[in-house]
N, C-alpha and C positions, 0 to 999 in steps of 0.2 A: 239645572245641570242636565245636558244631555248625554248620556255615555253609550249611543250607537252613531259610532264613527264610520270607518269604511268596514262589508262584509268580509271581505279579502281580510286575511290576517297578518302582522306582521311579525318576525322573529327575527331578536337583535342579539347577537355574541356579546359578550360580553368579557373586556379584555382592559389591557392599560390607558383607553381612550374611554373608560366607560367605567372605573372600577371603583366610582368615588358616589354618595350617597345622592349627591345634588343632580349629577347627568346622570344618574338611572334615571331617576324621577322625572328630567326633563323628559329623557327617550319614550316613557312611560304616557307622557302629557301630549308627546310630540304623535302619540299612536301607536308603540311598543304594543303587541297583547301579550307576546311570549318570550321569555330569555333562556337564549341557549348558554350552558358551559361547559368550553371546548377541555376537556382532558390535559388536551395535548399538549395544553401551558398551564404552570400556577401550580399553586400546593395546594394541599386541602384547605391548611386552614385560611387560606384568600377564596377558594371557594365558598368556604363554610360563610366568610364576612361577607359578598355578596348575595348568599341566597337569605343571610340576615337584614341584609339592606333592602331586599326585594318586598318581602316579608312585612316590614313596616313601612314600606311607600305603600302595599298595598292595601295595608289599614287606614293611614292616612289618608290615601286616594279613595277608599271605599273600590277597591277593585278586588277582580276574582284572575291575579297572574299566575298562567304553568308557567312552569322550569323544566325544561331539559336537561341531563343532564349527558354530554354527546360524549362515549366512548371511544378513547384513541381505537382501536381495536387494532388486528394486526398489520399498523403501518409503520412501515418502515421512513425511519427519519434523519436527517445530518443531529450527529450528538450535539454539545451544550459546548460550541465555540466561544469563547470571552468574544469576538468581533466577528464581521463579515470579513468573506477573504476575495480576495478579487481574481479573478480567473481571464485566460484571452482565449481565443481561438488557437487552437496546434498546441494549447500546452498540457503537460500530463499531470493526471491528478490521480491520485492513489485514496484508494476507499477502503476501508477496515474496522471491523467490528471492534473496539475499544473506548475505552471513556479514557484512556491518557489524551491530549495536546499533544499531538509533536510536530514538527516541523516538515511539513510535505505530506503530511497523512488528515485526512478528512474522516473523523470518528461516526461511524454509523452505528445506530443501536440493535441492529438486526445479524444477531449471530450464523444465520447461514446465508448471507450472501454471497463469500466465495461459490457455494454451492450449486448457487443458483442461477448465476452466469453463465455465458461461452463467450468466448473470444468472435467478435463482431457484432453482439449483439448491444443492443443500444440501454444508457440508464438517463431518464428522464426526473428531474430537481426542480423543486418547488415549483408544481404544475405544469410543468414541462418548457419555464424561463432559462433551463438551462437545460442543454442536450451533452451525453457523455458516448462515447466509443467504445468498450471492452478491447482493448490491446493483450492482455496478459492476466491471468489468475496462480498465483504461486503462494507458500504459507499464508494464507488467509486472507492474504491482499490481491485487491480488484484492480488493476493499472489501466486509468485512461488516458483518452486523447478527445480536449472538448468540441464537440462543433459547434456550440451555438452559447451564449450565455457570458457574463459579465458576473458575479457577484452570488457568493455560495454563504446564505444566512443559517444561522442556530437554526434549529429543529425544524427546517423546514423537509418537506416529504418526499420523498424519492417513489418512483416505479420502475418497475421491470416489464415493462411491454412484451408479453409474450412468453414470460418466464413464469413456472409455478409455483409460486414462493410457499417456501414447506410454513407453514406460519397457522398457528392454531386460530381459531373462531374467536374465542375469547381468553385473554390473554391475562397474565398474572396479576397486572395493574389495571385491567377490566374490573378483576375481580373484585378487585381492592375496593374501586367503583362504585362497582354496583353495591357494595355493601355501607360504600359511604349515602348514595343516595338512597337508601330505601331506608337510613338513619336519619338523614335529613329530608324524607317525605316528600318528596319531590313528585311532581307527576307524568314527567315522561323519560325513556331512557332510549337515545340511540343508537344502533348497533354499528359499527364500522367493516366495512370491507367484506358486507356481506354474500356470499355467492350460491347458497340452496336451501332450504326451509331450514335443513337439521341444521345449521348457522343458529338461526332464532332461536332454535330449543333447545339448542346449549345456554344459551343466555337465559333462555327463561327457566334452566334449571337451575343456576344458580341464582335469579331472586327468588324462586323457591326455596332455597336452601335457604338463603337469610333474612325467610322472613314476609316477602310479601310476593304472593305467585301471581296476583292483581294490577300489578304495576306497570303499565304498557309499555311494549317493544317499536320504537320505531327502527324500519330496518332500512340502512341505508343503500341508496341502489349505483354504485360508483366501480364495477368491477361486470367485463361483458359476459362473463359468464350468468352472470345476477340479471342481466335482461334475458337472458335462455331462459332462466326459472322463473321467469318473474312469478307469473300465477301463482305456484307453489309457492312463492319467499308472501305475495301480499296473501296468500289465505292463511298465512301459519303467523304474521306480524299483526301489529295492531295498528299500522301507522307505514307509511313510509315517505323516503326524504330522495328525491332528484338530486343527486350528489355529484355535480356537475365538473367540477374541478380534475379529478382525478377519474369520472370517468371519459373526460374528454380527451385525458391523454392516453388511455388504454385503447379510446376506439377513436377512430378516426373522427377531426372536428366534424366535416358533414354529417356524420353521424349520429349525433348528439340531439339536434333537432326531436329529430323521427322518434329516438327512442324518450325523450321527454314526453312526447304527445301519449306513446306507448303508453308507457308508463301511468302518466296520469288519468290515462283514459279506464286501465285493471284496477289502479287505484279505485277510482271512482265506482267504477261498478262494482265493488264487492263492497262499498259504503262504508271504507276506511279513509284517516286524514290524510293529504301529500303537501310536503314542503318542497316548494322548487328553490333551491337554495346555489351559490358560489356566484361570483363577479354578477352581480346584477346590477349592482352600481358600482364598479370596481373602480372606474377614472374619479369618486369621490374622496377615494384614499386621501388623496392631495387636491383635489379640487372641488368649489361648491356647489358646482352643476353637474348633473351626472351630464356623458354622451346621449343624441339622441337617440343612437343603436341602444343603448344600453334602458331608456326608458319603453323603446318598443320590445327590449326583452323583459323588461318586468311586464307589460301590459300584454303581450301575447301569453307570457303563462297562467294569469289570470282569462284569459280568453280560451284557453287550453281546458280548463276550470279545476286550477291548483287551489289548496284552502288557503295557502298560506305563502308568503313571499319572506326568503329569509336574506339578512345583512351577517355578512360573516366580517372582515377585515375592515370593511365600510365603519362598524361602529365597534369592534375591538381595538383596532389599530390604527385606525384612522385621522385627518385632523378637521374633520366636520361627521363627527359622529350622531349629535341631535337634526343637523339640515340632510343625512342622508334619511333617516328617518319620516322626517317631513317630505321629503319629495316622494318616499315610495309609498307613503298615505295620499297625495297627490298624484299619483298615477292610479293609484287605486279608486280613488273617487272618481276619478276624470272618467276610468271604462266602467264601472260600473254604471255609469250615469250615462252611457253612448249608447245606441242604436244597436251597436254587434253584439254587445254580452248577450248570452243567452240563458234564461231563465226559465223558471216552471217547468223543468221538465215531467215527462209521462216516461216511466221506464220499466222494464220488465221486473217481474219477482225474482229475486236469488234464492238458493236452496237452501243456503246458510241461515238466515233470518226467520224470524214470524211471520208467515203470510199475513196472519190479521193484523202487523202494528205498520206490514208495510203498505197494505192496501187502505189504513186510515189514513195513515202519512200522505199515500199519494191524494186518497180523497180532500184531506186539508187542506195542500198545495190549490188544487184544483179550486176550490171553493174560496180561497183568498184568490185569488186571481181573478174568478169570475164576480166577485163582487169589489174588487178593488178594495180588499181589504189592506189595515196601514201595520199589520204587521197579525202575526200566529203566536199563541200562547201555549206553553207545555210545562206540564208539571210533571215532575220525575224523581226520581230517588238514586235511582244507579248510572240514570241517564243511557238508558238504550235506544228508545226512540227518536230524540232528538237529531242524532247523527242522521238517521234515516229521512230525517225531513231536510236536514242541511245540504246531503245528496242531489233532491230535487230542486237545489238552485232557485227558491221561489224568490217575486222579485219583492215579498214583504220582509221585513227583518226575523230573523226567529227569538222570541224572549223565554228564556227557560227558568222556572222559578224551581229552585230544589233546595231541600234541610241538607246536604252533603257538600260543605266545601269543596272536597276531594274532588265530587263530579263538577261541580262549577268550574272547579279551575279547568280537569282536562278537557270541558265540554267549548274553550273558549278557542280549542285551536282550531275549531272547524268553520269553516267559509257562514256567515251569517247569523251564526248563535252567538247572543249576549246573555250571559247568567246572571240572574240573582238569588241570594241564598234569604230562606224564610226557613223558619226552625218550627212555626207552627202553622205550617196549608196545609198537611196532609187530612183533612177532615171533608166535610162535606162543601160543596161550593153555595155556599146562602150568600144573604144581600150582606152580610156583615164581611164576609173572605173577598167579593165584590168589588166593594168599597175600597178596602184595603189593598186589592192590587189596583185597581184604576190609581190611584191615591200614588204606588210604585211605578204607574206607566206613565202619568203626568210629571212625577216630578223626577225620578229617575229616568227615564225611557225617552223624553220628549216626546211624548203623544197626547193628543189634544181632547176637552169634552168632544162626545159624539164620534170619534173614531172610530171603526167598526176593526174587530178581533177574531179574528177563527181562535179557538182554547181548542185541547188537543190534551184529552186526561180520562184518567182510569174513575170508574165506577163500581164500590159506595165511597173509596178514600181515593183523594187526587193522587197520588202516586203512588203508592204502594200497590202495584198491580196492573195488567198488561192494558195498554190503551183500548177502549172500547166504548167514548165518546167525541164526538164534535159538538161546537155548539157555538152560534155566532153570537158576539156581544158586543152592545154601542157602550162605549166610556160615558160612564156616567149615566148612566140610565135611572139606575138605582138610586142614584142620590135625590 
């Protein structure tokens, strides 16, 4: 068995197209490394049954899968319609903060948005499918006139383009959240609608509060004030996610481009994970080829050098949820394997890190490359090194061997690290520890006798303690 598939990682939603034991496991088979779960639909406890499902596919699979677990945060959404309601152009549609049904009124869950309106200003519906007019604001009700749009679904998400929606960072049903996922031990938590550091550290107050202040922040970047800060939002996040959707309706579509490249490029140099995530295969909804727009946009964010390419509606909602999965593992291998990726980077020290784990890191990179080495070895315990080498894009695989689940899982979101978990390396590296992992590279890894290894580990115990050797090794030597 081989389990280094593409470096590129994938992240699949999971949703009514996906919510059954047998299609995780295929999406899983298909090249799933990570599964997101959206907030913004389902109960806990259909959460709680998924992340049980995940749980034991990943025992059965022998896999090491994160979970996300993606915070509605302060979005504003159409309330819980029994149907979709059909809309034309010229006709008026009336918006108001209530959970009643009634007839002419479209329930939104956001208590000040008469507030936060003016008359002429525009409101944008489920990604901006549907355009609205402000005509009139009177007792609590917003009165439109549509211009653009056909068909107004349950919870889908509204903006105010322009408007500063008084709306808190994190929100009561965040809360709830984050309290659920730091019960169910999850290992990543997204933040919603984030726009300047103190955002983060509201949220990372409250996994403080219940419980685990260790639990990574990714911060989502969908709001243009959130590209002003960026720096500030990636040095205070652990992670952040290209949140494409909503922020293409805040800022202009050309737009959108530039500030992904942005984006991925602060990501990357502060040697944090980024997920490029919304419509990336969006025409697989209903069909089983993606557009081929739609595959040059999975392949340029990989050439951008995103860790991860995420399927939101594709495989939540979709009716080819395992073939979208497949093809964005096929577009992934296809650039990987071309002439333009670019790999092995040489890059500056940051101030933030260890100079000395980041100058082995780059040493490592460099010395697999120049030898044509078939893949880097690292032993780790909390897993801080590793990201630093996934950083510099080498074009060998990275294999990370660690006693801590926890870090194998969250170490699997990053662009070219494959974990596996050993409960007893942290001791001396002899012909006996050796053995043992050649023994892990051949039959887990696909790597062959005589393969040459850069290892990349701490000295007198393999992990436990800041990197401070290399050392190249043939498979099998020892035997």
């Amino acid at each position: 068995m081989n389990d280094i598939q593409t470096k590129t990682k994938i992240v699949a939603t999971l949703g009514p197209s996906s919510s059954d034991y047998g299609t995780i496991k295929k999406l899983v088979e298909s090249g799933v490394t990570m599964f997101r779960i959206n907030t913004s639909h389902g109960t806990k406890q259909e959460h709680k049954e998924k992340i049980k499902f995940i749980r034991d596919i990943e025992k059965e699979l022998n896999k090491n899968i994160p979970i996300l677990i993606d915070l509605q945060g302060p979005k504003i959404r159409v309330g819980q319609i029994p149907e979709p309601i059909a809309i034309k152009k010229g006709e008026e549609v009336i918006l108001e903060h209530t959970k009643e049904i009634r007839n002419g009124i479209i329930p939104v869950d956001y208590e000040g948005i008469a507030n936060d309106v003016k008359i002429g200003e525009k409101i944008l519906l489920d990604d901006g499918k549907i355009g609205l007019k402000v005509t009139k604001v009177c007792n609590n009700q917003v009165h439109t006139i549509v211009e653009h749009g056909s068909l107004i679904k349950p919870r889908k998400g509204i903006n105010l383009p322009g408007a500063q929606a008084s709306l808190e960072a994190v929100t009561s049903q965040d809360k709830e959240f984050i309290k659920f996922a730091i019960e169910e031990k999850v290992e990543y938590l997204a933040l919603s609608f984030v726009r300047k550091a103190e955002d983060v550290k509201c949220a990372r107050y409250y996994t403080k509060a219940y419980g685990d202040i260790a639990i990574p922040i990714i911060a989502k970047i969908e709001k243009p004030q959130a590209v002003e800060n960026l720096e500030e939002i990636v040095l205070e996040a652990d992670g952040i996610m290209v949140a494409r959707g909503d922020l293409g309706i805040e800022m202009s579509p050309q737009e959108v481009p530039i500030a992904q490249k942005t984006i991925i490029e602060m990501t990357n140099k502060h040697k944090k994970p980024c997920i490029v995530a919304t419509q990336m295969l969006e025409s697989m909804l209903d069909e089983p080829i993606p557009t081929r727009a739609e595959a040059s946009d999975v392949a340029n964010a990989i050439y951008d050098g995103t860790d991860a390419v995420m399927l939101s509606g594709e495989t939540a909602a979709g009716n080819y949820p395992v073939e979208a999965v497949k093809m964005m593992a096929l577009i992934s291998q296809t650039v990987e394997n071309s002439r333009f990726l670019k790999t092995d980077y040489d890059v500056d020290l940051i101030e933030e890190l260890n100079p000395i784990s980041q100058a082995i890191a780059s040493s490592a990179v460099n010395i697999s490359k120049k030898l044509g080495a078939q893949g880097i070895l690292i032993f780790t315990e909390k897993g801080y090194t590793p990201p630093i080498i996934s950083k510099l894009k080498p074009s060998a695989p990275i294999i990370v061997v660690t006693s801590s689940q926890t870090t194998a899982r969250r170490l699997n979101l990053y662009w070219g690290i494959f974990t596996y978990i050993d409960k007893n390396c942290n001791e001396v590296l002899d012909e006996a520890l050796f053995n043992k992992i050649d023994d892990l590279l051949i039959t887990r890894a696909g790597f062959k006798k005589g393969d040459d290894i850069v290892i990349v580990n701490s000295v007198p115990k393999l992990m436990t303690g800041t990197i401070n050797t290399i050392r190249v090794h043939k498979i099998g030597e020892n035997q």
